[in-house]
C-alpha positions, 0 to 999 in steps of 0.5 A: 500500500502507498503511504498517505504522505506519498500520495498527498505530495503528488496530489498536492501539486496535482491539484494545484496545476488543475486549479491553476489551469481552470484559473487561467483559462477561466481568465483567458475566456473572461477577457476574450469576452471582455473585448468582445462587449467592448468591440460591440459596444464601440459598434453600438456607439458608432451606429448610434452617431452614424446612423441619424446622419443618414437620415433626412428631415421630415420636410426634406422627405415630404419634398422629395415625394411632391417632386417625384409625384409631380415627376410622374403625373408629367410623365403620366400626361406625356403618355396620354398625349402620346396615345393620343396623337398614336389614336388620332394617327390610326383615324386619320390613316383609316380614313384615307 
């Protein structure tokens, strides 16, 4: 049979190693997440500053869709006079 301070003197040490190992890795895995956080959280930031910047006023929007509806309803007469003319054109070569 091993004598008990053989065993204690091996385990002790053995122990120790495991305990520093966990300790290490616990911490290695506690700043990975740390920086992690950070870099969203940096992320965060910057969207937050960005992401007005993108946007237009309210009267800005309203101004660019009256331009745009007005666009269209140019466009909008500009094909029905062009139907038009397509229409009087079929009448007038029926006709002769």
């Amino acid at each position: 049979m091993i004598p008990l301070h053989i065993i204690v003197s091996i385990a002790g040490p053995v122990a120790g190693f495991m305990l520093s190992a966990i300790l290490y890795l616990s911490k290695r895995n506690l700043d990975e997440m740390t920086q992690t956080l950070t870099k969203v959280e940096n992320a965060l930031i910057e969207l937050r500053v960005e992401i007005p910047k993108s946007y237009v006023t309210k009267e800005e929007l309203l101004t660019h869709m009256q331009t745009e509806e007005r666009w269209h309803e140019n466009i909008n007469d500009q094909l029905i006079q062009i139907r038009e003319e397509i229409s009087s054109l079929r009448d007038w070569s029926h006709h002769s």
